[in-house]
C-alpha positions as CSV (number, residue, x, y, z in Angstrom):
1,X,6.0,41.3,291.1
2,X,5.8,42.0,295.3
3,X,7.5,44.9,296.4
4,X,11.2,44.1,296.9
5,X,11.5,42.0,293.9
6,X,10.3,45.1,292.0
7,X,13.0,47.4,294.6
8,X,16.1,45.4,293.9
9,X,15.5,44.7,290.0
10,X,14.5,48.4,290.0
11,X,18.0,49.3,291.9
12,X,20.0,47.1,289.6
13,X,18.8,48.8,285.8
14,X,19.7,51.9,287.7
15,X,15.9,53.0,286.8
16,X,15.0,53.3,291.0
17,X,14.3,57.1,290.9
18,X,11.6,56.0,288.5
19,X,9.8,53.2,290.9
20,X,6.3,53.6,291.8
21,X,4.5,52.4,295.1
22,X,1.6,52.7,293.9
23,X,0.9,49.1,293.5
24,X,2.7,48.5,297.3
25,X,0.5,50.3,299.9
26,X,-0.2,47.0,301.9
27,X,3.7,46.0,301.8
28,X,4.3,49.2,303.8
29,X,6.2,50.6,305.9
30,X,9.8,48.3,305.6
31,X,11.3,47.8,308.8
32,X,15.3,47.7,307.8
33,X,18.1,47.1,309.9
34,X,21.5,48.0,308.7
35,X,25.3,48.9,310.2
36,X,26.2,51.8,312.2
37,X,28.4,53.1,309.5
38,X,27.7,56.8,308.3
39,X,28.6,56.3,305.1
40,X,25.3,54.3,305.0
41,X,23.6,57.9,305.2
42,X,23.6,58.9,302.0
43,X,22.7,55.7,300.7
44,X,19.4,54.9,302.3
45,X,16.5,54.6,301.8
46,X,17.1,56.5,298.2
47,X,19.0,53.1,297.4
48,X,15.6,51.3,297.8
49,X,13.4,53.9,296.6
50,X,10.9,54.3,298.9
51,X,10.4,57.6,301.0
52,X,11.7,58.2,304.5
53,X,8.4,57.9,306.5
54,X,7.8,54.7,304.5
55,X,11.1,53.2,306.3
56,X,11.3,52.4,310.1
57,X,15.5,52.0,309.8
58,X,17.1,50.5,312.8
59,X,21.0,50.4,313.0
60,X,23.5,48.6,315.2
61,X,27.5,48.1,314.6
62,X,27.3,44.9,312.0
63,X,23.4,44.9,312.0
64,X,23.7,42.2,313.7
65,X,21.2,39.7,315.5
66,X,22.4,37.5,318.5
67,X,19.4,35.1,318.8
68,X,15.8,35.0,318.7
69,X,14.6,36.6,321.5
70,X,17.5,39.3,321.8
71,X,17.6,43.2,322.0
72,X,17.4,43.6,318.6
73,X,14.5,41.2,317.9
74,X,12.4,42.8,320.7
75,X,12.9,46.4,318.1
76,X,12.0,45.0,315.2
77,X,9.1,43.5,316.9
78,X,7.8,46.6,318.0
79,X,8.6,47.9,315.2
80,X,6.3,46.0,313.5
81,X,3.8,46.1,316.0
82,X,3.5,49.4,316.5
83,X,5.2,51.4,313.5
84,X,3.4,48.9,311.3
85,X,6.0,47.3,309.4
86,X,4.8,44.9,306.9
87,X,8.3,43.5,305.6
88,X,11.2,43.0,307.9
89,X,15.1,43.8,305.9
90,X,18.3,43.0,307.0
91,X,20.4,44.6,304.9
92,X,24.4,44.2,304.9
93,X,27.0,46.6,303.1
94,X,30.7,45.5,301.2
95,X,33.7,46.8,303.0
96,X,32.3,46.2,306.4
97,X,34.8,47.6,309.0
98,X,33.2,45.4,312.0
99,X,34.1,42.5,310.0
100,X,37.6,43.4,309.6
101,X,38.6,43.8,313.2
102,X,40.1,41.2,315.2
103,X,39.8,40.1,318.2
104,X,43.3,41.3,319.2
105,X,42.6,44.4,317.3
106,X,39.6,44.7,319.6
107,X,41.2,44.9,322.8
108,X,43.6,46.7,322.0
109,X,41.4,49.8,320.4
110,X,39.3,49.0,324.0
111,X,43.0,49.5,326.4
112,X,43.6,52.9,324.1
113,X,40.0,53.8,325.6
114,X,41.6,53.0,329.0
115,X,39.7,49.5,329.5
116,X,41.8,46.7,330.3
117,X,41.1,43.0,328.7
118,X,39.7,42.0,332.2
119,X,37.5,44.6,332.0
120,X,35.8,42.9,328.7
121,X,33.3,39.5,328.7
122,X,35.3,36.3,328.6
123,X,33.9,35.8,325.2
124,X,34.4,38.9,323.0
125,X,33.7,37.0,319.4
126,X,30.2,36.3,320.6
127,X,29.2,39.1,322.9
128,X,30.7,42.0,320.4
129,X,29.3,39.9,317.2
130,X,32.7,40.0,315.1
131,X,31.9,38.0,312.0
132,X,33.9,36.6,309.1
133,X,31.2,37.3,305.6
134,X,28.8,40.5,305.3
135,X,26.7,37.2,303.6
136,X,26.9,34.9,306.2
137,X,26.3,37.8,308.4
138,X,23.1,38.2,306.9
139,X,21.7,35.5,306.5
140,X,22.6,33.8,309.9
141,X,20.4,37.2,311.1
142,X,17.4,36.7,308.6
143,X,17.5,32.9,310.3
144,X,17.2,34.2,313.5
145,X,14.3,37.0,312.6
146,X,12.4,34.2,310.9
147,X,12.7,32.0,314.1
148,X,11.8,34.1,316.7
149,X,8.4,33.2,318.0
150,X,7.6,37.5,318.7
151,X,7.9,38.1,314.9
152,X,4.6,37.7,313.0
153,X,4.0,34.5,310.8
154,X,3.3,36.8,307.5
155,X,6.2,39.0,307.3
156,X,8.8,38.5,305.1
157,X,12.1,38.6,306.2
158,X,14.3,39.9,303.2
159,X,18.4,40.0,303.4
160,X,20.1,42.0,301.4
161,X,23.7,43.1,301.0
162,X,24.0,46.8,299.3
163,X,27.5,48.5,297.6
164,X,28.8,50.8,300.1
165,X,30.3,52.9,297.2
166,X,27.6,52.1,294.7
167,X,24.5,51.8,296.4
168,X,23.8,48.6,294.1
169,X,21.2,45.7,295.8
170,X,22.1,42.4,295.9
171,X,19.7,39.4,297.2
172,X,21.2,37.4,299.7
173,X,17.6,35.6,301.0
174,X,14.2,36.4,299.0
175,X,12.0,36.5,302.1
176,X,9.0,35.5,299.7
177,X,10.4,32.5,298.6
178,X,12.4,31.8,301.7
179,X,8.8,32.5,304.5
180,X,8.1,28.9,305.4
181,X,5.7,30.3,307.7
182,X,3.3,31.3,304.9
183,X,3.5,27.5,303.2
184,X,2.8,25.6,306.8
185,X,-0.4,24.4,306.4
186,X,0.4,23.5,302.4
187,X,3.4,21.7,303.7
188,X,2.1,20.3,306.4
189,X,-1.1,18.8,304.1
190,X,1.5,17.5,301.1
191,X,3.8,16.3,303.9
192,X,0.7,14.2,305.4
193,X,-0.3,13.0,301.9
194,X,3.1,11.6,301.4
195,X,3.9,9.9,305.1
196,X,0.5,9.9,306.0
197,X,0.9,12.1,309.1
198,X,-1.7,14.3,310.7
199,X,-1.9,17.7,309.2
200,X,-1.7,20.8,311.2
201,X,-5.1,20.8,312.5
202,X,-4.1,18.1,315.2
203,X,-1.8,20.0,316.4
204,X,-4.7,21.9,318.4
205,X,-4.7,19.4,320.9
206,X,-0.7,19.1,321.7
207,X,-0.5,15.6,321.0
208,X,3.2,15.1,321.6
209,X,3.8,12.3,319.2
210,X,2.0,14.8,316.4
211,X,4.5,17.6,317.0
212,X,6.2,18.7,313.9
213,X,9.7,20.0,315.4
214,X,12.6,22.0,313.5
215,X,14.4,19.6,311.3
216,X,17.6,22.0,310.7
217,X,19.4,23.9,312.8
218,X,19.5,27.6,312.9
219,X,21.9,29.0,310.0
220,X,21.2,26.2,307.3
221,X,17.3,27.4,306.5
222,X,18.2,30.6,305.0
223,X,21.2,28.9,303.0
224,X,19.2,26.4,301.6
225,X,16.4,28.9,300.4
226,X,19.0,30.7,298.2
227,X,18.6,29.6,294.8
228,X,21.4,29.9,292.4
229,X,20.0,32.0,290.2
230,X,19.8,34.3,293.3
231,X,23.8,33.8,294.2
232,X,27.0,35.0,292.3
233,X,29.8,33.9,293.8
234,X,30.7,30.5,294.6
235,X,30.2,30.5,297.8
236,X,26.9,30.7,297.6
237,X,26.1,28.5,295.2
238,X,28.2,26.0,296.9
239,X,26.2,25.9,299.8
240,X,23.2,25.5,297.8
241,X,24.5,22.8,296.0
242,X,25.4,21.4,299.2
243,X,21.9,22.1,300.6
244,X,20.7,19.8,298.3
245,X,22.3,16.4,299.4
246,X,20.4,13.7,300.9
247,X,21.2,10.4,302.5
248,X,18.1,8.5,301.1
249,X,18.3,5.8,303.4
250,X,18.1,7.9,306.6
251,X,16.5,11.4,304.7
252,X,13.3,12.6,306.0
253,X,10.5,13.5,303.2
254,X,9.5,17.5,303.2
255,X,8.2,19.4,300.7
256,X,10.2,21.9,299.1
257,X,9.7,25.3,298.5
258,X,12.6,26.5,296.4
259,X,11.2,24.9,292.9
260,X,7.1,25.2,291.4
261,X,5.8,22.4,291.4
262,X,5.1,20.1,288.2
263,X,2.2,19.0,287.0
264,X,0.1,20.7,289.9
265,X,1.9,18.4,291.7
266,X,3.6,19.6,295.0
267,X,7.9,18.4,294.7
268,X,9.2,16.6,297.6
269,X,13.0,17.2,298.6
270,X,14.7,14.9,301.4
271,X,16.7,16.2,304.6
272,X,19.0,14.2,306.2
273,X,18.0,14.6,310.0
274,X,20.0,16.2,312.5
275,X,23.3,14.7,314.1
276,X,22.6,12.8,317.3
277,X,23.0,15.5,320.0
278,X,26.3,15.8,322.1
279,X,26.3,13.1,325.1
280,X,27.0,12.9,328.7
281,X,29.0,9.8,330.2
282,X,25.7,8.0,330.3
283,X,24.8,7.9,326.7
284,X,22.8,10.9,326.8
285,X,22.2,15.2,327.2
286,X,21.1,15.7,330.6
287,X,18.5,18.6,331.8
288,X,17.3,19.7,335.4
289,X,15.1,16.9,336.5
290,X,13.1,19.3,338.7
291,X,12.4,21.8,335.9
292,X,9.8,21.9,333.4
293,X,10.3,23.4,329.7
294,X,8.6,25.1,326.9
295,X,9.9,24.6,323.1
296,X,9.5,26.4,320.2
297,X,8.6,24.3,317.2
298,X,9.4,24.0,313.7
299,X,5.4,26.1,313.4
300,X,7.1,28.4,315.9
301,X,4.0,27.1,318.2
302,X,5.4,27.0,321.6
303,X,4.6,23.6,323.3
304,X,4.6,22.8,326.6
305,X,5.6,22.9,329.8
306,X,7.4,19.3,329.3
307,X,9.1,17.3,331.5
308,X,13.1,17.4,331.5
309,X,12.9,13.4,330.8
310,X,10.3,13.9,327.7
311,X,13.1,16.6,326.0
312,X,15.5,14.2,326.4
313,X,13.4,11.7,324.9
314,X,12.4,14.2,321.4
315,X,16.2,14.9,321.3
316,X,17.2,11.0,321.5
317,X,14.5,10.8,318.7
318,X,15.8,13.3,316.5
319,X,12.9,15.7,316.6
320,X,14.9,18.4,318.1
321,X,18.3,19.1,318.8
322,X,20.5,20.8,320.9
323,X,19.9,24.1,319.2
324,X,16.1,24.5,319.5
325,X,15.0,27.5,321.2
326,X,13.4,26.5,324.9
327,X,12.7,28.0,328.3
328,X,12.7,27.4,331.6
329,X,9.5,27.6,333.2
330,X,10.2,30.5,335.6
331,X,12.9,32.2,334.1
332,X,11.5,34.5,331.0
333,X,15.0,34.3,328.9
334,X,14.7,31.9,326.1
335,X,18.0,29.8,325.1
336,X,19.1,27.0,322.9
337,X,18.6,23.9,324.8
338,X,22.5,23.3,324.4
339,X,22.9,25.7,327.0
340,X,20.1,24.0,329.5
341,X,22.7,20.9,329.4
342,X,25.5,23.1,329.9
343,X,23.9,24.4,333.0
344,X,23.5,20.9,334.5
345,X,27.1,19.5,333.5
346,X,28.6,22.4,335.3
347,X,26.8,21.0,338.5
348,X,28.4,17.6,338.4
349,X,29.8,17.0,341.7
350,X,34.3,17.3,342.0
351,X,36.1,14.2,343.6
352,X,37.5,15.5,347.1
353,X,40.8,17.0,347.6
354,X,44.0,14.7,348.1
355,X,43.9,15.9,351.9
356,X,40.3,15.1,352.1
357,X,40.2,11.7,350.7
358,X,43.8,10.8,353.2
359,X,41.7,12.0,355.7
360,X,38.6,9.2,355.1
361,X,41.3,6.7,354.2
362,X,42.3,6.8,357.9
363,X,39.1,7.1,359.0
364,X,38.5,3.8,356.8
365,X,41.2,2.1,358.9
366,X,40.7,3.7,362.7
367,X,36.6,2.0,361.7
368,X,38.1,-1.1,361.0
């Protein structure tokens, strides 16, 4: 049993006082991320049983993670990198007080402080983080850990949501069963048995019609690793059920790593492929023509620098989608690509003014 499986069923018999690391040196130090709230304090880490110099715990209001390459990322990087941590947690807590505040509520809490609504970012949901489920909370910010190309391969990224009253574990995503990084070259190999692709090896190259892009978009992966045996509520289970769906005539063949395989043989689930992305008046997303991009694939390889037309083409194709993490070449901030378009429909040129277009209409008839 690896180390959090033996933490969490440790926690749950109520026997954690009794757990021994002994058998966990090379899972150590945790680097765990948790809320603000204080009454956290006398919870952790005795919750998990491990000793205080054995946990690297960074906190934020909500633990919450905003995308790949944000503030929060760039901590638990270092964290890893230079603390040491072996396993990444993102652990959640019941009776959440960020998630209960409105937006309304918000500002006005922020005009008692003396800071008018003006004074605030036009979009307070997504720059303050509010969220509706301490579960979906965590597990949309295990996604984005597992995504983010500065976060080594080999960690596991465990979510967790723990009692605020009891201090009793729950899984929300087993970051051993759920680290698709550690089954890559496995999948890739049973993938290229079955379709007869190239395996990972040729990706060395960059052979663009080779790449193996992301075939979800960010938020489903870490639902559809949660097992039902992991859940208990229905949402959960729900959206694993749901998870499992396929269209067979459109699905494309992965292999799956939520069951053992039978036989010694590897199983093979289907994925419907992404929605075509959103379209401009011409049939299709647009990018800068004069700029050149880097992606980060479904290996969280970074290919490129491509050419705004050959994006356009992968996304027309299905092998990536508006939400796959990209950059500008010459700008260091990494975004979803949905947000490269946005920047280019924004410069579509506005018809003239009423006065300026009576203006050339005379000019139209003085010429003739």
């Amino acid at each position: 049993m690896r180390l959090f499986e033996e933490i969490v069923q440790a926690n749950q018999r109520g026997v954690i006082n009794t757990l021994s690391l002994d058998g966990f040196v090379d899972s150590l130090p945790v680097v765990a991320l948790t809320c603000i709230d204080p009454r956290l304090n006398r919870l952790l880490p005795e919750s998990l049983g491990l000793p205080e110099d054995q946990f690297i715990w960074l906190r934020n209001a909500g633990n919450i993670i905003f995308d790949p390459m944000s503030s929060m990322m760039r901590t638990l990087a270092l964290g890893c990198a230079i603390k040491g941590g072996r396993e990444i947690a993102i652990i959640g807590h019941t009776d959440c007080r960020v998630r209960q505040v409105s937006m309304v509520e918000l500002t006005d809490r922020f005009k008692k402080l003396g800071i008018e609504r003006s004074q605030l970012p036009e979009n307070i949901n997504e720059f303050f983080g509010l969220f509706a489920s301490e579960r979906q909370n965590v597990i949309r910010g295990v996604e984005f850990t597992r995504q983010s190309p500065i976060i080594g391969p080999k960690i596991p990224v465990h979510g967790l949501l723990i009692d605020i009253e009891t201090g009793r574990l729950e899984w929300v995503v087993n970051g051993y069963d759920a680290l698709a990084s550690v089954g890559t070259r496995l999948v890739a190999e049973n993938a290229a048995a079955i379709s007869g692709a190239p395996s990972v090896e040729a990706l060395s190259d960059f052979k663009i019609g080779e790449i193996k892009m992301r075939e979800m978009q960010i938020g489903d992966a870490a639902t559809k690793m949660v097992l039902p045996s992991q859940t208990t509520n229905r949402e959960s289970a729900e959206s694993w059920a749901s998870a499992q769906k396929y269209t067979p005539a459109s699905a494309t063949p992965v292999v799956s790593l939520n069951r053992p395989a039978a036989s010694g043989a590897a199983p093979v689930s289907f994925q419907a492929p992404p929605p075509p992305p959103p379209a401009d008046a011409s049939g299709q997303a647009k990018l800068d023509r004069a700029a050149t991009y880097r992606v980060v694939g479904d290996d969280r390889k970074i290919y490129g620098p491509v050419s705004a037309e050959e994006l356009e083409r992968w996304i027309a194709e299905n092998r990536i989608d508006l939400k796959t993490l990209a950059q500008k070449v010459g700008q260091n901030q990494w975004k979803a690509l949905e947000h490269f378009v946005a920047e280019e429909a924004g410069k579509i040129p506005l018809p003239p003014t009423i006065a300026a277009a009576l203006e050339m209409a005379k000019d139209f008839k003085r010429k003739r």
